[in-house]
Backbone bond lengths (Angstrom), bond angles and torsions (degrees), N, CA, C in turn:
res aa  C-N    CA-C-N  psi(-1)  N-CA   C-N-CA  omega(-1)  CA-C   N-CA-C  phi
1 X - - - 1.470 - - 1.517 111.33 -
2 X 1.489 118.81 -60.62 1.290 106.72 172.22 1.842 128.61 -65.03
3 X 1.051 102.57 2.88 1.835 103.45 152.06 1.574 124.69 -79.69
4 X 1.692 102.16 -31.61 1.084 87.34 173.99 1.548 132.33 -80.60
5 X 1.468 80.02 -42.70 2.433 84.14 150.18 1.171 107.33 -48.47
6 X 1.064 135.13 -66.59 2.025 125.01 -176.13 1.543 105.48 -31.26
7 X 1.278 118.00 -72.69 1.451 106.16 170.63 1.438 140.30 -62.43
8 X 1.340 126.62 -37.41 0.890 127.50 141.28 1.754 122.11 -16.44
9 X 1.373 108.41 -41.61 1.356 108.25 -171.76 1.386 123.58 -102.42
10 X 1.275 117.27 -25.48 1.604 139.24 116.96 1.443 114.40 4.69
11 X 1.179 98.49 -71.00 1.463 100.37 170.36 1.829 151.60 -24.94
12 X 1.989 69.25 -66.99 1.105 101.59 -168.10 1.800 99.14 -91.40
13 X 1.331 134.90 1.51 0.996 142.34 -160.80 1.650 117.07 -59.80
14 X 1.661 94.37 -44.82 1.755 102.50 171.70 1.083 104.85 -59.80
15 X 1.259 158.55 1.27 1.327 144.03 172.09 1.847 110.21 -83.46
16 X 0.888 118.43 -19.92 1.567 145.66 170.76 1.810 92.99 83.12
17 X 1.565 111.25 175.10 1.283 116.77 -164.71 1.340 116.64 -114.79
18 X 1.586 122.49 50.25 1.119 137.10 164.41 1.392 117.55 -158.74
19 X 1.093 136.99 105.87 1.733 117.16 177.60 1.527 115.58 -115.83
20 X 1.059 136.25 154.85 1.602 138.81 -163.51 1.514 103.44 -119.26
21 X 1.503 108.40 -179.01 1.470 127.92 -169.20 1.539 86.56 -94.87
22 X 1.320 137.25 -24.87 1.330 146.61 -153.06 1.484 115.36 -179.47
23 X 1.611 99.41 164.33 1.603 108.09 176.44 1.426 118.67 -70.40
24 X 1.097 122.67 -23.14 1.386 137.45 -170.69 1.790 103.69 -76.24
25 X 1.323 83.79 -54.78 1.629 92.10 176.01 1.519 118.00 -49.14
26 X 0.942 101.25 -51.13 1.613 121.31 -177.94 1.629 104.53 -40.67
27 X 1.597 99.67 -56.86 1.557 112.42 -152.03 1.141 81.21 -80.29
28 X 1.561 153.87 -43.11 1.384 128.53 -130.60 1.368 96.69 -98.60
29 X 1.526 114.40 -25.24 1.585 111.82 179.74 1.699 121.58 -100.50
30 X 1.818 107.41 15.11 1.708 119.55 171.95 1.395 107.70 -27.73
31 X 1.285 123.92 -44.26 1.679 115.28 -131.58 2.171 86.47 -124.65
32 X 1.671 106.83 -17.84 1.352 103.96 -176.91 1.546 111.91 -91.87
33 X 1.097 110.11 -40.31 2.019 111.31 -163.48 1.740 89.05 -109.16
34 X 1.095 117.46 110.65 1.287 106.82 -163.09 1.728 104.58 -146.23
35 X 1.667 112.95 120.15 1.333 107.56 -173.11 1.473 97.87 -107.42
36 X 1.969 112.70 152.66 1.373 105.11 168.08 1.719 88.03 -121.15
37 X 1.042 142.60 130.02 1.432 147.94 119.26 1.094 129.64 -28.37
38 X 1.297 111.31 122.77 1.614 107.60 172.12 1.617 106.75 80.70
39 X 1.421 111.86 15.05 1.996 105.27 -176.47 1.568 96.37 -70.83
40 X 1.437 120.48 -25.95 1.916 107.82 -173.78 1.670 93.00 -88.24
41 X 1.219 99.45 177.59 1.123 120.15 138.54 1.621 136.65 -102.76
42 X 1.412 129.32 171.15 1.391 109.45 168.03 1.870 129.01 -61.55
43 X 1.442 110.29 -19.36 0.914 131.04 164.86 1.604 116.05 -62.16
44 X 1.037 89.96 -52.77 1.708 91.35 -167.17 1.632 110.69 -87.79
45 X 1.642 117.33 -32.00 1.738 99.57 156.20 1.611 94.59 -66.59
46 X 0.887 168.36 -63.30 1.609 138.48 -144.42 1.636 112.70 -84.00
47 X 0.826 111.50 18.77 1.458 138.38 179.10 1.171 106.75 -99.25
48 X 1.613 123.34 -65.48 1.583 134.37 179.16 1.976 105.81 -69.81
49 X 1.310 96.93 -22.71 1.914 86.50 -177.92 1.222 102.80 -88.90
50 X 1.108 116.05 -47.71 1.761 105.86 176.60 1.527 110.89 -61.22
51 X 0.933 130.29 -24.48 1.294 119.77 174.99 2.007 120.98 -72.79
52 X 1.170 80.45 -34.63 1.686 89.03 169.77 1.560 129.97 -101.58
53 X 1.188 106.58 -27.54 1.363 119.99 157.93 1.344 112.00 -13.00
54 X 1.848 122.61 -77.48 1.490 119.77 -168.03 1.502 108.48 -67.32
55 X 1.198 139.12 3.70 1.584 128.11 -152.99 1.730 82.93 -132.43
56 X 1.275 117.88 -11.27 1.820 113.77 178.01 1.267 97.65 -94.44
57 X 1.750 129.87 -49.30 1.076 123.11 -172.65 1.697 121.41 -71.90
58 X 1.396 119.41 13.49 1.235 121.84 -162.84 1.762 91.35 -99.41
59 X 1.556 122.04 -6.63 1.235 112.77 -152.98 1.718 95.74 -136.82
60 X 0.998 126.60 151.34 1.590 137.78 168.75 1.351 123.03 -77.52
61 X 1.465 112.77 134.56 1.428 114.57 175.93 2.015 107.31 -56.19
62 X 1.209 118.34 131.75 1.289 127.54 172.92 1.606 114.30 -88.87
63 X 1.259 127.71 166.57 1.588 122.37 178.30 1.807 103.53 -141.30
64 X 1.662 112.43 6.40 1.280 139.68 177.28 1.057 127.03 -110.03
65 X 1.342 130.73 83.44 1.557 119.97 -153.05 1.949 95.35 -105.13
66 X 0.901 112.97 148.62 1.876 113.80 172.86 1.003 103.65 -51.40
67 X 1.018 154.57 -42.91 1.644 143.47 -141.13 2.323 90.40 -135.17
68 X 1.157 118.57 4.09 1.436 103.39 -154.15 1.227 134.47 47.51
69 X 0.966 130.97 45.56 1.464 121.07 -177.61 1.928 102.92 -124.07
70 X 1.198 123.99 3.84 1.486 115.16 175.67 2.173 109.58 -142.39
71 X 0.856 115.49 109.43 1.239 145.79 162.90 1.040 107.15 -65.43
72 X 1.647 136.08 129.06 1.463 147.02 165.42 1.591 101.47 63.64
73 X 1.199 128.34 61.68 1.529 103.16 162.99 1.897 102.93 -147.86
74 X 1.590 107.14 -168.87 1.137 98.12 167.94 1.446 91.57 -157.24
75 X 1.412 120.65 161.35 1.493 119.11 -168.23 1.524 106.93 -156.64
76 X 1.797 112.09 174.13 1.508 110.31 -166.90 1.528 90.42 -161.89
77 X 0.925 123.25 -179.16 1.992 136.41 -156.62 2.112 87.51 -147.75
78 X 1.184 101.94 118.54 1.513 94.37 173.37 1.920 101.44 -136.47
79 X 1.438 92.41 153.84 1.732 103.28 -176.27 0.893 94.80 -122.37
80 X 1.447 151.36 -40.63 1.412 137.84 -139.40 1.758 93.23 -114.18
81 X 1.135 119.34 132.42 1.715 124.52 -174.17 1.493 94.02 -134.15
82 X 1.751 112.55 143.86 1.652 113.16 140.65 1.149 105.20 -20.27
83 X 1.775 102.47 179.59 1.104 123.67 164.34 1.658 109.99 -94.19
84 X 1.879 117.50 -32.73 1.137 82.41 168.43 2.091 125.02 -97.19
85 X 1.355 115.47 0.82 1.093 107.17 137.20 1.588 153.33 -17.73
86 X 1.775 103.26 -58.13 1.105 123.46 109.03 1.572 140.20 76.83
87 X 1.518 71.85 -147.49 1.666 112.27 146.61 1.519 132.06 -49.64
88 X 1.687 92.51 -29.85 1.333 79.29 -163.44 1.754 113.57 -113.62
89 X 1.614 102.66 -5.87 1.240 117.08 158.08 1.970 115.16 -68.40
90 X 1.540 107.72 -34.44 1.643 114.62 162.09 1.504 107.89 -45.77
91 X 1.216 120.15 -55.61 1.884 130.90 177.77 1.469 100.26 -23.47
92 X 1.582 86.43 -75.22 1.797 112.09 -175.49 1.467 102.64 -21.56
93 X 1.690 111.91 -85.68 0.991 132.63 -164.01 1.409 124.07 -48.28
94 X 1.775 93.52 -22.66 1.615 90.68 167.72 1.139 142.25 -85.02
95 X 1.749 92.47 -24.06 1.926 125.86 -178.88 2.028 99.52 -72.18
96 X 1.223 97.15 -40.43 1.246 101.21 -173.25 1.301 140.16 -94.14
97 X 1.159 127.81 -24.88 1.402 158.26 174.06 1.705 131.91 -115.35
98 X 1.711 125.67 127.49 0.944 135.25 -170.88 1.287 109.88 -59.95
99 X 1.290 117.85 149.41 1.683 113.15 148.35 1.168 135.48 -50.44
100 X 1.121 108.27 -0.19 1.732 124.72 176.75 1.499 109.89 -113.20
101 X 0.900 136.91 13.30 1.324 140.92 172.14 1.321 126.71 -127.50
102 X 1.187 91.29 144.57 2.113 109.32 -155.33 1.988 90.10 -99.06
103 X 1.426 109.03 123.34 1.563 117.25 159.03 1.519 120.44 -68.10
104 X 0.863 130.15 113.73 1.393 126.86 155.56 2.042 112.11 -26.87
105 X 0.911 117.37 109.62 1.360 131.87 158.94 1.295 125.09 -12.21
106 X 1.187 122.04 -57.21 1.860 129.40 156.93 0.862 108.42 -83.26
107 X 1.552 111.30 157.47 1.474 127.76 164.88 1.379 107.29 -101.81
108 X 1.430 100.15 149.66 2.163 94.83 -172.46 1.476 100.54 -77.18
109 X 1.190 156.80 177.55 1.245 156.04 117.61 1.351 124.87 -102.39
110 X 1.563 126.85 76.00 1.752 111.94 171.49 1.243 113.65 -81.97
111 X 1.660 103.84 133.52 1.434 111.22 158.39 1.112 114.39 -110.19
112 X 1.640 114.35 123.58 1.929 120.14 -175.73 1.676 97.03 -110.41
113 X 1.441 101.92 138.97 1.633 102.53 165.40 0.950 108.02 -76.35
114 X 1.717 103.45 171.72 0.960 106.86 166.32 1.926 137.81 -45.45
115 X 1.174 117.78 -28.78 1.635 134.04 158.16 1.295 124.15 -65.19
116 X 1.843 112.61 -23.37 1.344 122.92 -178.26 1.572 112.91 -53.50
117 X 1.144 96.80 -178.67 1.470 112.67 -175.01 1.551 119.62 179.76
118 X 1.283 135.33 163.56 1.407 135.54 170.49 1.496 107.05 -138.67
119 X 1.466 101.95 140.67 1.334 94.56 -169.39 1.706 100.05 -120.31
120 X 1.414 109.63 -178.11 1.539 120.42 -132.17 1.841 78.35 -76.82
121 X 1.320 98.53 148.48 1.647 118.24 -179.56 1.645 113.19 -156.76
122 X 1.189 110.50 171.46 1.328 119.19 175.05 2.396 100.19 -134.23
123 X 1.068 102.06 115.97 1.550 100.00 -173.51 2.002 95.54 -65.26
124 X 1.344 84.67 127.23 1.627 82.21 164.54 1.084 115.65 -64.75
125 X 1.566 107.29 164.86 1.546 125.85 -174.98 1.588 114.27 -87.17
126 X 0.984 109.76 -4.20 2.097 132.37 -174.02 2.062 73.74 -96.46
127 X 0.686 126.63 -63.06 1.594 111.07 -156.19 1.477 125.67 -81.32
128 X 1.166 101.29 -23.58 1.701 117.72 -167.45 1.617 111.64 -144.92
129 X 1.464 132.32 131.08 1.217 135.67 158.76 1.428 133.72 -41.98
130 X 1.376 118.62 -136.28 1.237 122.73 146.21 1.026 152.05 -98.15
131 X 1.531 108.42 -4.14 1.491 108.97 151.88 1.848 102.61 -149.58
132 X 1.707 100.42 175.04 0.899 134.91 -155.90 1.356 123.65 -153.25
133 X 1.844 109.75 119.12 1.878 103.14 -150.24 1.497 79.27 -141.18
134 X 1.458 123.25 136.73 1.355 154.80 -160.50 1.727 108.08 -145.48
135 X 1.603 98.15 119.54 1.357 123.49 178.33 1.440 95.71 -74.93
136 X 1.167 137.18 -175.97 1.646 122.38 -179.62 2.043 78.15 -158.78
137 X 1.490 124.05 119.75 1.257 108.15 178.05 1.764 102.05 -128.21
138 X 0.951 102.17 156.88 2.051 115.74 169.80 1.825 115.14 79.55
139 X 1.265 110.30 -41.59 2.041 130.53 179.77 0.983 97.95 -128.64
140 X 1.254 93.34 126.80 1.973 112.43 132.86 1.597 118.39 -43.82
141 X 1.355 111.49 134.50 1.083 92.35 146.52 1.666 104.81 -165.41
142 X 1.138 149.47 -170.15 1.532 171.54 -110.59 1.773 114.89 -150.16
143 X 1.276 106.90 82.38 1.514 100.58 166.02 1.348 112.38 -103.45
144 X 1.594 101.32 132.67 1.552 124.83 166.36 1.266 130.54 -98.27
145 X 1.601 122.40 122.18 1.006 128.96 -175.62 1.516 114.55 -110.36
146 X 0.991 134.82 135.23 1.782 152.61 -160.90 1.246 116.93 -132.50
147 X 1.635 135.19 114.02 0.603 116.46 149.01 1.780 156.05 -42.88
148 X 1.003 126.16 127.81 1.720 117.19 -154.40 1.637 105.33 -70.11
149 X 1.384 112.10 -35.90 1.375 117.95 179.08 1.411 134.68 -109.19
150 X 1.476 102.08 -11.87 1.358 124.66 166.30 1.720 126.20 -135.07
151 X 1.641 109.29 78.21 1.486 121.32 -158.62 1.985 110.44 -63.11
152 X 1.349 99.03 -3.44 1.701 89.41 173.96 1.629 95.39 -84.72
153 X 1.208 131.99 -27.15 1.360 101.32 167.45 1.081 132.17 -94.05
154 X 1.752 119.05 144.18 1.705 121.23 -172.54 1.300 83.13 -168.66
155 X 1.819 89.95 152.42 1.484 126.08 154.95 1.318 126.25 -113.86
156 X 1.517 115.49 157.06 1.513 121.17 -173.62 1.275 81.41 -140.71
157 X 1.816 77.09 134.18 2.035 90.57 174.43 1.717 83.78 -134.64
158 X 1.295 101.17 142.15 1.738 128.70 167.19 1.428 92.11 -89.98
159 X 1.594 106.48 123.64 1.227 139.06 150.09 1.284 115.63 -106.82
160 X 1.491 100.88 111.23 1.629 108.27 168.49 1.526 116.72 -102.46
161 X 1.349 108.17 161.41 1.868 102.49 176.11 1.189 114.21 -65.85
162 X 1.596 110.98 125.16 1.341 119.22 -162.26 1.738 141.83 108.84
163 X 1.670 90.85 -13.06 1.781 101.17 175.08 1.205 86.08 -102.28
164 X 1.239 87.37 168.38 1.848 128.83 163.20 1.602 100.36 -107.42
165 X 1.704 107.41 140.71 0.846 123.05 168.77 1.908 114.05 -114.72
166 X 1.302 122.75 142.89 1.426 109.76 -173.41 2.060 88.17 -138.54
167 X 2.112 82.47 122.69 2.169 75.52 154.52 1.456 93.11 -138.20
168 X 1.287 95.16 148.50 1.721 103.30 -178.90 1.582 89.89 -138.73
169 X 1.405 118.41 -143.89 1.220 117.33 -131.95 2.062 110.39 -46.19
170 X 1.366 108.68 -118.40 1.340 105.60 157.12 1.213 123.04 27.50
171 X 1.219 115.24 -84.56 1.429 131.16 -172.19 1.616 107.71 -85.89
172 X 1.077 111.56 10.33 1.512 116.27 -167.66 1.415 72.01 -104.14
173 X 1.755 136.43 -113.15 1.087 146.82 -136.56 1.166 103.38 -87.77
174 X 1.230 152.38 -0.62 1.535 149.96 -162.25 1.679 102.97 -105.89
175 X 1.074 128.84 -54.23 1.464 154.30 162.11 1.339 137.36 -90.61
176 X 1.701 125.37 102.20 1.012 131.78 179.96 1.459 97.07 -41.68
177 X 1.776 101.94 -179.00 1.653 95.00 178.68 2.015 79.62 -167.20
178 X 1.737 112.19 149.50 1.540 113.87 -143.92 1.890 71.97 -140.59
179 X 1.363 105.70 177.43 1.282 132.27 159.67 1.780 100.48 -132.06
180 X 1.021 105.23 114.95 1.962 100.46 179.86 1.433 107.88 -92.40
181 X 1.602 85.26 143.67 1.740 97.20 -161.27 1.969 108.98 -73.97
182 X 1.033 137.80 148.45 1.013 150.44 -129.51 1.495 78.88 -73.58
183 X 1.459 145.08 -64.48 1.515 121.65 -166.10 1.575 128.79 -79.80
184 X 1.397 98.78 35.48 1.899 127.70 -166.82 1.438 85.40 -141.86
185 X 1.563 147.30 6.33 1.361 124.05 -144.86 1.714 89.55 -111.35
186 X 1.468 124.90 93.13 1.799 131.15 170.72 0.990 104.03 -145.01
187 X 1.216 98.11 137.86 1.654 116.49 163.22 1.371 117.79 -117.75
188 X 1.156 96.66 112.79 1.719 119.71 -161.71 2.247 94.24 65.58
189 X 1.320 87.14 -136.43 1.853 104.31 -177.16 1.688 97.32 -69.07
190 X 1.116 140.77 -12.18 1.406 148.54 -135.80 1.934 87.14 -117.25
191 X 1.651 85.57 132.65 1.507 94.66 -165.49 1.844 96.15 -115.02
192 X 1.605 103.59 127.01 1.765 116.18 -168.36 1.196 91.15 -120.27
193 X 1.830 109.37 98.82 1.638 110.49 167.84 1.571 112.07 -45.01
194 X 1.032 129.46 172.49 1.552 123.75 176.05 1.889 92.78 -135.74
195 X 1.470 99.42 129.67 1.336 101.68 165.80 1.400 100.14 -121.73
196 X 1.691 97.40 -153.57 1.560 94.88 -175.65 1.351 109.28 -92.45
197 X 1.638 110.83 141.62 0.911 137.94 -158.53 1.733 122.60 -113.69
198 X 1.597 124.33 107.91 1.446 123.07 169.66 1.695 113.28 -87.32
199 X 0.979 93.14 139.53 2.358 105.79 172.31 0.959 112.03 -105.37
200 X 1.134 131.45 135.61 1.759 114.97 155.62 1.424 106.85 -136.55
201 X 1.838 102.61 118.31 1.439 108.08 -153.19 1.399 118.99 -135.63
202 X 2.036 99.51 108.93 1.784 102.81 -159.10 1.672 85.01 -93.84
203 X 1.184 90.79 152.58 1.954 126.70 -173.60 1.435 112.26 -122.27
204 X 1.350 114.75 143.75 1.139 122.31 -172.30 1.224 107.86 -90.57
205 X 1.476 144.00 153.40 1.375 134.41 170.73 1.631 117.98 -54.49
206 X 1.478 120.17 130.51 1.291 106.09 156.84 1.605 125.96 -49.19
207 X 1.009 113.00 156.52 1.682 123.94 178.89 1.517 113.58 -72.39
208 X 1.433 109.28 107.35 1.303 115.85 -167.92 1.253 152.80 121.11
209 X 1.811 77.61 -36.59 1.514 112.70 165.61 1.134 120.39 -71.59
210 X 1.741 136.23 147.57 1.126 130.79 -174.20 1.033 116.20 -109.88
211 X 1.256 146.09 164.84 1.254 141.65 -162.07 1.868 124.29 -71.76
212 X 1.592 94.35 116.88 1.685 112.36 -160.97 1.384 102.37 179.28
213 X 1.155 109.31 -142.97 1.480 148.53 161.49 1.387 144.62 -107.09
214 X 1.046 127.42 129.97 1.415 125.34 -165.96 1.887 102.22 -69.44
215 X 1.463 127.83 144.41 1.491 138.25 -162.04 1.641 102.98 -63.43
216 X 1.438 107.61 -41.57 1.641 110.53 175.67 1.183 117.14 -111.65
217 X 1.070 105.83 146.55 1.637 122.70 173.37 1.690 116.54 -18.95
218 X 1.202 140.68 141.94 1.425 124.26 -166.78 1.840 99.33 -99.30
219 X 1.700 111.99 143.72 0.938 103.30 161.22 1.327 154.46 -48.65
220 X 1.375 117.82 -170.76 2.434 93.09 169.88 0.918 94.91 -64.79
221 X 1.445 96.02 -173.31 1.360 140.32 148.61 1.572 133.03 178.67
């Protein structure tokens, strides 16, 4: 299945993997809302699902999230990784994060079914830093970003199985940011079935906070 999303996305690739409300938009958020394609390999997402697989299936999809913001999913906070697990969360941390910045201790893990979805949010500042970088594994699917105070601007970034997605400042607190539910799931005219969907999502420390975990549960993403 996830080959056939690989191509599938292939496809659609000349369209490039971010598009804006505008040019301005585009440019001002280059370096903040930022997709890489192709950061796994096929090896290495089937590497990260088997590894999480038994510790997702131990738990039920929910339709009640604490804060409302995620529909159809179920999720877990993990510290202890393979070795090549790893490695490849180190990648992350390097593509994504300063030398001056402290990770939060867990890694998030959402799993959305196929029906799942996340809806438009802003991550509090009690839970998460300044940025925030997401493995995207098994579906494609469509994240939307909105401005909070000015709704004609937004971005759509195509996540395929296998990129990393990174938003830090800007696009971190300025713009909610959604996962669209599979019959909302386009980028641009271009139609991204949505199946079920794994995240795996390292966070920067909040400001202030000392090295741990934030007291409540962390929001989506």
């Amino acid at each position: 299945m996830a080959g056939s999303w690989r191509l599938a996305m292939r496809l659609l690739s000349g369209c490039g993997w971010v598009r804006g409300s505008d040019s301005a938009v585009l440019s001002r958020l280059r370096d903040e809302a930022v997709v890489h394609p192709g950061f796994l390999s096929q090896e290495e997402e089937d590497t990260l699902t088997r590894e999480l697989e038994p510790q997702l299936r131990r738990r039920r999809y929910e339709y009640d999230h604490w804060d409302s913001a995620i529909h159809g999913f179920r999720e877990t906070e993990k510290s202890c990784w393979s070795d090549a697990s790893q490695a490849i969360l180190q990648r992350v941390r390097a593509a994504a994060f300063g030398p001056d910045q402290t990770l939060l201790s867990l890694v998030h893990v959402l799993d959305l079914e196929h029906r799942g979805y996340i809806k438009p949010h802003v991550d509090s500042v009690k839970f998460c830093g300044s940025t925030i970088a997401g493995l995207s594994l098994l579906s494609p699917s469509v994240m939307k970003l909105v401005h909070t105070q000015e709704p004609e601007q937004w971005l759509e970034l195509l996540l395929e199985p296998g990129s990393l997605y990174i938003l830090r400042g800007s696009a971190r607190y300025d713009f909610s940011h959604e996962i669209l539910r599979d019959e909302e799931s386009f980028f641009g005219a271009h139609r991204v079935p949505r199946g079920r969907r794994i995240s795996v999502i390292c966070r920067s420390l909040p400001e202030g906070m000392g090295p741990g975990r934030p007291e409540e549960p962390p929001p989506a993403c």
